[in-house]
C-alpha positions as CSV (number, residue, x, y, z in Angstrom):
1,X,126.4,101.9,112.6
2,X,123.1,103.2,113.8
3,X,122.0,102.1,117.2
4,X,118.7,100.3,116.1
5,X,117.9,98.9,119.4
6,X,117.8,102.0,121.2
7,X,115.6,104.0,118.0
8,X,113.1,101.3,118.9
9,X,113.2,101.6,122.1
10,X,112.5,105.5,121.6
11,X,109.8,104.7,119.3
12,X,108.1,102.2,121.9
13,X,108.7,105.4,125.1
14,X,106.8,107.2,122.4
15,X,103.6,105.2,121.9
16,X,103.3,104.5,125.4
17,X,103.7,107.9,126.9
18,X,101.1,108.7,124.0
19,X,98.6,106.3,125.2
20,X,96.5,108.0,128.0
21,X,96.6,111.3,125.4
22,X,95.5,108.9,122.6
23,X,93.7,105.8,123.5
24,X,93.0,104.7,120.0
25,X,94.5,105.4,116.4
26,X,92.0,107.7,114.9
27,X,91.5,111.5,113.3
28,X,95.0,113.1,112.6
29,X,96.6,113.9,115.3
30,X,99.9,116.4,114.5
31,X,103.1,118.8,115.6
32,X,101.3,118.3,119.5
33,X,102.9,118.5,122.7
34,X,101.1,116.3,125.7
35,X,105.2,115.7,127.3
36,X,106.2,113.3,125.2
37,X,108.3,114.9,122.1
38,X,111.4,114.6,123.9
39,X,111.4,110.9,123.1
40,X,111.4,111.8,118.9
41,X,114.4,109.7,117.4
42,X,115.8,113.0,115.7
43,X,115.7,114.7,119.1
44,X,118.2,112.0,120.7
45,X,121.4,112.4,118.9
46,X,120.2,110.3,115.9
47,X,121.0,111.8,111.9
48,X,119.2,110.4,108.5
49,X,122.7,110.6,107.2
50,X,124.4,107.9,109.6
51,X,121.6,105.5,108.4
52,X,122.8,102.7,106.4
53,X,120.3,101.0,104.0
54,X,118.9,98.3,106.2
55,X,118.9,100.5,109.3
56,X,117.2,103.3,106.8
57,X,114.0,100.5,105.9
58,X,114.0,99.6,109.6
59,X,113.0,103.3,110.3
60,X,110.2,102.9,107.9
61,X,108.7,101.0,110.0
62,X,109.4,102.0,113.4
63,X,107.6,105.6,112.1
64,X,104.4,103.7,111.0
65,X,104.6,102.3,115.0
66,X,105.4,105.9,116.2
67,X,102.2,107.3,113.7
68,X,100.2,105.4,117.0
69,X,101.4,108.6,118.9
70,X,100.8,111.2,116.0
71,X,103.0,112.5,113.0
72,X,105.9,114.4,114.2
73,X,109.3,116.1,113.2
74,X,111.0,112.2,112.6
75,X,108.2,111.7,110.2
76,X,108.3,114.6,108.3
77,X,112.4,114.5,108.2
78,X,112.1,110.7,107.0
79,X,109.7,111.9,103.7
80,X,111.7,114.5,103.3
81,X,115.0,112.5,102.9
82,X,113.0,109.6,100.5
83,X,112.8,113.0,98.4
84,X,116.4,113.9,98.6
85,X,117.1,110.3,98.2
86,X,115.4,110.4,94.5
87,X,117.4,113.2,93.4
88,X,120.7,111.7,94.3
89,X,120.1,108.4,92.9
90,X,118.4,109.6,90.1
91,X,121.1,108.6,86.9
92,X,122.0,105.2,89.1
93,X,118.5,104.1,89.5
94,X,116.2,103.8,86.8
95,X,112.5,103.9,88.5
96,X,113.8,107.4,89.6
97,X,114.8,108.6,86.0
98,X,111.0,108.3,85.4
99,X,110.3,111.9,86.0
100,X,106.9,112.4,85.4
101,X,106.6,109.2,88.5
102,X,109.5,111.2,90.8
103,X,108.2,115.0,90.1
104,X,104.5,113.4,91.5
105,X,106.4,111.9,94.5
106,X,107.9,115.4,95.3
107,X,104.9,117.2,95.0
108,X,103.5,114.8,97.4
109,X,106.3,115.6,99.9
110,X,106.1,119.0,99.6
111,X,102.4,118.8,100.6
112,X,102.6,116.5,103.6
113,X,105.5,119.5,104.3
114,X,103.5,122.3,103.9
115,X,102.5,124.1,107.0
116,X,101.4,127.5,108.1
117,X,104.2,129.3,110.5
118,X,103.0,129.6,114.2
119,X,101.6,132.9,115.2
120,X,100.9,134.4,118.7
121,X,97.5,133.2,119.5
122,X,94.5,136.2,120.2
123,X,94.5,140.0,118.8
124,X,98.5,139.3,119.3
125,X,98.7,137.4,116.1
126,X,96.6,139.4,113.8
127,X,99.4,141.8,112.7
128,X,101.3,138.5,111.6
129,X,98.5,137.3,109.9
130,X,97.9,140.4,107.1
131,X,101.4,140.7,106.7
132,X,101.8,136.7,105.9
133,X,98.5,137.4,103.7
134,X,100.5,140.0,101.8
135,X,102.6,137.4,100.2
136,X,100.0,134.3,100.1
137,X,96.1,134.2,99.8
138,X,93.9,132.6,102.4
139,X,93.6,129.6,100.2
140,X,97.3,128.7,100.5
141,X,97.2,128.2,104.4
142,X,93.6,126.9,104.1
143,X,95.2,124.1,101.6
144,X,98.2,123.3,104.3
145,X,95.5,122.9,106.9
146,X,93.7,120.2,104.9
147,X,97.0,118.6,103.4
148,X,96.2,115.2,104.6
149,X,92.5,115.2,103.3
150,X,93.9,116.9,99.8
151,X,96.6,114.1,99.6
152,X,94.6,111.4,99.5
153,X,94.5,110.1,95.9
154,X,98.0,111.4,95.5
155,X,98.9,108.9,98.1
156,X,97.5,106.4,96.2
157,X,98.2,107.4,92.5
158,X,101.8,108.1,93.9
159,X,101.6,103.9,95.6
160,X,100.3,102.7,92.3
161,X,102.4,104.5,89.8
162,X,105.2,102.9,91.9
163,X,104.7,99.3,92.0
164,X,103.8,99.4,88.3
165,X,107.2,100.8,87.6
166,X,108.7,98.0,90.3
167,X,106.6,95.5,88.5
168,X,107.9,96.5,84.7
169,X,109.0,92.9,83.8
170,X,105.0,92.2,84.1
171,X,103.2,95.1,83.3
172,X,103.1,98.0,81.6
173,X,102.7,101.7,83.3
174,X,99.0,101.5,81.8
175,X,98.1,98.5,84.2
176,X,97.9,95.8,80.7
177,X,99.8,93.0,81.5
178,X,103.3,92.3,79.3
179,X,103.5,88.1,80.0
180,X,101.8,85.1,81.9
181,X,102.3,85.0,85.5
182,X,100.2,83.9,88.6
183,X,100.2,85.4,92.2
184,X,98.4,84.4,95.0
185,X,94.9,85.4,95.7
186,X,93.6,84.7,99.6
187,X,89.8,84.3,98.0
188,X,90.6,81.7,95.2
189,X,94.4,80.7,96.3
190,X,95.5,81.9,93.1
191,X,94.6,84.1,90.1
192,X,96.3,84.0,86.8
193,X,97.0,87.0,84.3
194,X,97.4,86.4,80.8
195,X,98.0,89.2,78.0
196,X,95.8,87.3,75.9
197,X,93.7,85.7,78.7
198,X,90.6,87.1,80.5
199,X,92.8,89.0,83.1
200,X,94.6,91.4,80.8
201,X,95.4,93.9,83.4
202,X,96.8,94.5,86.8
203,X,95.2,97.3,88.6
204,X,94.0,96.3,91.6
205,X,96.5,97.3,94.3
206,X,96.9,94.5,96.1
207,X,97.3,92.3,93.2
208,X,99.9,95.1,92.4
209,X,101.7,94.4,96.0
210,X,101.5,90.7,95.5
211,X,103.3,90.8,92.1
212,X,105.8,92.6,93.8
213,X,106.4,90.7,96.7
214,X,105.7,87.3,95.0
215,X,107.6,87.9,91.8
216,X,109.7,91.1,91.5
217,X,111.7,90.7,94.4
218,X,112.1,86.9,94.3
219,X,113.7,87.3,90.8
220,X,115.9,89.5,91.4
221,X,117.3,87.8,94.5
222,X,116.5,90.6,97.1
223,X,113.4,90.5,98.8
224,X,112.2,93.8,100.2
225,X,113.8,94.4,103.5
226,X,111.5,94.4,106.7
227,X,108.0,94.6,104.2
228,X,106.5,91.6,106.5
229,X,107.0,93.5,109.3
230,X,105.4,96.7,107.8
231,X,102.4,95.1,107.1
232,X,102.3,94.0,111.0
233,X,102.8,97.7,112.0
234,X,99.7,98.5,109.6
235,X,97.5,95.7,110.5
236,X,98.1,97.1,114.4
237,X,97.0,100.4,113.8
238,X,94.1,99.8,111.3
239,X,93.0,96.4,111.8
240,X,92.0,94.3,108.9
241,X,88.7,92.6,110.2
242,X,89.6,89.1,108.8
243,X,91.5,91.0,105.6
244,X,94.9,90.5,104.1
245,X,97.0,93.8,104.8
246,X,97.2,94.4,101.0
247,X,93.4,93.5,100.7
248,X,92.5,96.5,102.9
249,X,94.3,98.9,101.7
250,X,92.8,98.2,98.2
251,X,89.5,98.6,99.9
252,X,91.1,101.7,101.3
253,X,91.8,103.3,97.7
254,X,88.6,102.0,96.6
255,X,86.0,103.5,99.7
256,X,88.5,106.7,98.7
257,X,88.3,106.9,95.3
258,X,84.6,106.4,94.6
259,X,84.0,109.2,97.3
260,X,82.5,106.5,100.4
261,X,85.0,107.9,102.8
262,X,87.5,110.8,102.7
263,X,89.8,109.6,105.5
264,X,92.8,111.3,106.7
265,X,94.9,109.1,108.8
266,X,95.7,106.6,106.6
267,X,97.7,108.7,104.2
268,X,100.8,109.2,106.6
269,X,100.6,105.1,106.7
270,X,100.9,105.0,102.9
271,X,103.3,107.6,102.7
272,X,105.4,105.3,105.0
273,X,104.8,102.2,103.0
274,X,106.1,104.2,99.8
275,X,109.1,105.3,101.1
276,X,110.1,101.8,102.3
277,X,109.4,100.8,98.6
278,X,111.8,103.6,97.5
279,X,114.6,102.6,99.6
280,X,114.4,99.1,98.5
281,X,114.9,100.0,95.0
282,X,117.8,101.5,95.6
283,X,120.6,98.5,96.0
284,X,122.0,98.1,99.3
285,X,125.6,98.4,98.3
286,X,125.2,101.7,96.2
287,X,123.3,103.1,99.1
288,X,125.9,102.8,101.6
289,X,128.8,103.6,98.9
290,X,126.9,106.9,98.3
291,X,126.0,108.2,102.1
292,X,129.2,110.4,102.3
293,X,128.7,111.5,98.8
294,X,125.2,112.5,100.3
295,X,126.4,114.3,103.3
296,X,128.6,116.5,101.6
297,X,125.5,117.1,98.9
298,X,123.2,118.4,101.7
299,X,126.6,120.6,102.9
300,X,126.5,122.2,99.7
301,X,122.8,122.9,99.3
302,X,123.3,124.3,103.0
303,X,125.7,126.3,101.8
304,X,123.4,128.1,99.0
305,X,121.1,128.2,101.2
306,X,123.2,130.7,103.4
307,X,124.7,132.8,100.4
308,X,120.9,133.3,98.4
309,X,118.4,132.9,101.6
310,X,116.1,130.6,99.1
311,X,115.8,127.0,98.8
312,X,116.5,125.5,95.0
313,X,113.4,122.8,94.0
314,X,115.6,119.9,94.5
315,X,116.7,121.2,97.5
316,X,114.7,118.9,99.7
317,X,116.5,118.4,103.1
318,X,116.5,119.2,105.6
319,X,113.0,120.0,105.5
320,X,111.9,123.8,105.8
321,X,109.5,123.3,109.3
């Protein structure tokens, strides 16, 4: 078992030695070093593939706390493993089968991935530059500088397309609702959808969060490990201003989609939330039943890497950075 205890206690090091650097959690801060990187989780002896399912939606959390520093190499080889994750499981669990869902998923890790190789800085790098430039246009490493901007709506599209495949028993993947049901509402205290009533559909996201948390994962007899505690870690570093968690993140992907604000730290949050999602949908048992299966999966993708020098498309971790 994973020592939990002591990845928080990383995770908490982190934030505070971030603090004087960072007062407050805003613009998109990335890949710096202020003195505090030594206190990454994946830096200190800790491996994705020792993490059992609960300890693995713990971590989903503890990064949206460690996104108070900035997003860093434990980040970026969490996403990348949700990926990896998908493949593996994808003939056991059914929400993954959905490949036009998954293949959107991966394109959104491979974004958030993307990232320009370090050159020398001055005169020094400009050889570097035109031979990089040889094999990629300028709008390729222009793209990986704005990946958080660019990603966006594919956050969002990627969030909604998966709760309405969670959701399935109540709605369809075109948001029309398949049966009666009622989920809380903090306006009105409730709000009722009908196929044949006046609420038809279910697109509002944080109706879409509700149904899951209210009536997917109640049904089923699992509730979603550690969600409450995610939507503390999210209401600390974007507080709500007297709104539910799930009620600002709708007004999040609405300000965003009707072109009020083009934000870019928020996506990291969301791609955090998303993965938690993922790993709940895998069932605890076959997750842990499968982690040596995994391991010797990512030995063999290591090893093609090391006879062909190129990375297959579902070869997804480690992550190339």
């Amino acid at each position: 078992m994973v020592n939990v205890l002591r990845v928080e206690q990383l995770v908490n090091d982190y934030v505070k030695c971030w603090m004087s650097t960072r007062p407050t959690y805003s613009g998109q801060w990335e890949d710096n070093d202020f003195g505090c990187e030594h206190l990454q989780i994946f830096r200190n002896g800790f491996n994705l593939e020792d993490f059992n399912h609960d300890e693995l939606s713990q971590l989903a959390v503890l990064l949206t706390r460690e996104l108070r520093g900035q997003i860093n190499r434990d980040h970026k080889f969490f996403w990348a493993w949700c990926a990896f994750s998908i493949v593996h499981f994808e003939r056991d669990v059914t929400l993954f089968s959905d490949r036009d869902w998954a293949g959107s998923f991966k394109d959104l890790t491979n974004l958030v991935l993307s990232a320009k190789r370090r050159f020398p800085a001055g005169p020094a790098g400009l050889p570097y530059a035109r031979t990089t430039l040889r094999y990629v246009n300028n709008h390729l490493l222009e793209t990986a500088l704005s990946k958080w901007q660019i990603g966006g709506p594919l956050v969002f599209s990627v969030l909604e397309g998966l709760l309405r495949l969670k959701n399935k028993d109540y709605v369809n993947k075109d948001g029309s609702v398949k049966r009666r049901f009622t989920i809380s509402d903090p306006q009105r205290g409730t709000k009722n959808f009908d196929p044949r009533g006046r609420n038809k559909w279910l697109n509002r996201i944080n109706e879409s969060l509700r149904c899951f948390e209210e009536l997917v994962s109640v049904n089923r007899g699992r509730t979603c490990p550690y969600l409450q505690q995610m939507k503390i870690e999210i209401a600390s570093l974007c507080p709500p201003a007297g709104l539910d968690v799930y009620d600002m993140v709708d007004v999040w992907r609405n300000d965003l989609i009707h072109g009020k604000e083009y934000w870019q730290n928020r996506a990291p949050i969301l791609a955090n939330l998303i993965c938690l999602l993922i790993v709940d949908e895998i069932e605890p048992s076959l997750y842990d039943a499968q982690k040596a299966d995994m391991k010797r999966t990512i030995q063999r993708n290591s090893q093609s890497r090391a006879l062909t020098g190129v990375r297959t498309p579902w070869d997804l971790f480690p992550p190339d950075i």
